[in-house]
C-alpha positions as CSV (number, residue, x, y, z in Angstrom):
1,X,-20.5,-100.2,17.4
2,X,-18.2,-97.4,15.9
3,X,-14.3,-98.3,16.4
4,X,-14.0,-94.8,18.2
5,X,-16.3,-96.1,20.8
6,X,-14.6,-99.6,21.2
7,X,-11.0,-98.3,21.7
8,X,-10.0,-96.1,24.3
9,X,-7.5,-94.2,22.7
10,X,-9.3,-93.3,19.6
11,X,-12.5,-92.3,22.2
12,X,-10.3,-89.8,24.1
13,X,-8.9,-88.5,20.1
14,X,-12.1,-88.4,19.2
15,X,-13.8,-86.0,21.9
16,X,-10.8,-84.3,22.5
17,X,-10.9,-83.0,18.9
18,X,-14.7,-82.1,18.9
19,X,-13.7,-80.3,22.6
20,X,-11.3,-78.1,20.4
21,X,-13.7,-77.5,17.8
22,X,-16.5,-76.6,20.5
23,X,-13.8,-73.9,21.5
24,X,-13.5,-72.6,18.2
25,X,-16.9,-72.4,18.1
26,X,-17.2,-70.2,20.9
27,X,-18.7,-72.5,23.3
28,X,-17.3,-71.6,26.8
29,X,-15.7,-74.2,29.4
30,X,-18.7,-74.6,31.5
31,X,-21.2,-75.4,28.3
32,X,-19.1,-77.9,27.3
33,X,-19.1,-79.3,30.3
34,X,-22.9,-79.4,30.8
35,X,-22.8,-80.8,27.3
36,X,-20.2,-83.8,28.5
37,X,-22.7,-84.4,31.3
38,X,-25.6,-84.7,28.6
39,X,-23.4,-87.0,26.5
40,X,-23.0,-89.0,29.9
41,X,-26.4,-89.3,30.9
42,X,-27.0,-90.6,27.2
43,X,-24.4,-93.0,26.8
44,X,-25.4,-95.0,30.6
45,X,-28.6,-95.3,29.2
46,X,-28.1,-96.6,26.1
47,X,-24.4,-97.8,25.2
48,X,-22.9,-100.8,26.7
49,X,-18.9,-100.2,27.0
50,X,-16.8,-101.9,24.5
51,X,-13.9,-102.5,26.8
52,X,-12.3,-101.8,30.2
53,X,-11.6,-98.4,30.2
54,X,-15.2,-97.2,29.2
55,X,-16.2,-100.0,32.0
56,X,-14.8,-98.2,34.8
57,X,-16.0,-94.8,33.6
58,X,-19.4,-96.3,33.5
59,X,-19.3,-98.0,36.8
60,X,-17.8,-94.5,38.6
61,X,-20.9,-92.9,36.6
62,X,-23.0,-94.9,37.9
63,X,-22.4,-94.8,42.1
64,X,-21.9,-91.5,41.7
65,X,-24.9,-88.4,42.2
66,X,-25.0,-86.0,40.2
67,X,-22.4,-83.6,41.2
68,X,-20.0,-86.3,41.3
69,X,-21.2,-87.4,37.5
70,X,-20.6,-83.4,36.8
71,X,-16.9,-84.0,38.2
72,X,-16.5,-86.7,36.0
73,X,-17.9,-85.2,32.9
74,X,-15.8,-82.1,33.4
75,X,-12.4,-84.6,33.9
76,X,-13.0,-86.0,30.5
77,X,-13.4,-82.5,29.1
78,X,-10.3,-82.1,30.6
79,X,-8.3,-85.6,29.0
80,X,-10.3,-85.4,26.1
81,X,-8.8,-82.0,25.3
82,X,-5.5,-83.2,26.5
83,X,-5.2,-85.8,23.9
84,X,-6.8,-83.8,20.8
């Protein structure tokens, strides 16, 4: 399992700088968005969280229905971006 992944920190670094790029790239606010959900959807299936943080993301994503997954997806745009 990638480092990124495994420590929180980097994780937030990490998407925040491919939000920015995403940007750059013309993508609007509400694609990304949709694309976070995506990346969501994919990582509950198949990634088991590396530590605490991603835990409790996981475990919000997973009592939650889809608008509130949206929600959530659309936050970590938000601190993803915040900490590129």
């Amino acid at each position: 399992m990638s480092t990124v992944i495994k420590n929180f920190d980097n994780w937030k670094k990490f998407l925040g700088e491919r939000v920015v790029q995403a940007e750059r790239a013309g993508l609007s606010e509400d694609t990304i968005s949709k694309l976070a959900f995506e990346i969501g959807e994919f990582l509950d299936r198949k990634v088991d969280p590396q530590n605490a943080s991603n835990r409790a993301i996981k475990e919000l994503w997973d009592v939650g229905d889809d608008s509130e997954r949206q929600t959530i997806a659309r936050l970590m745009v938000k601190l993803a971006k915040e900490n590129a």
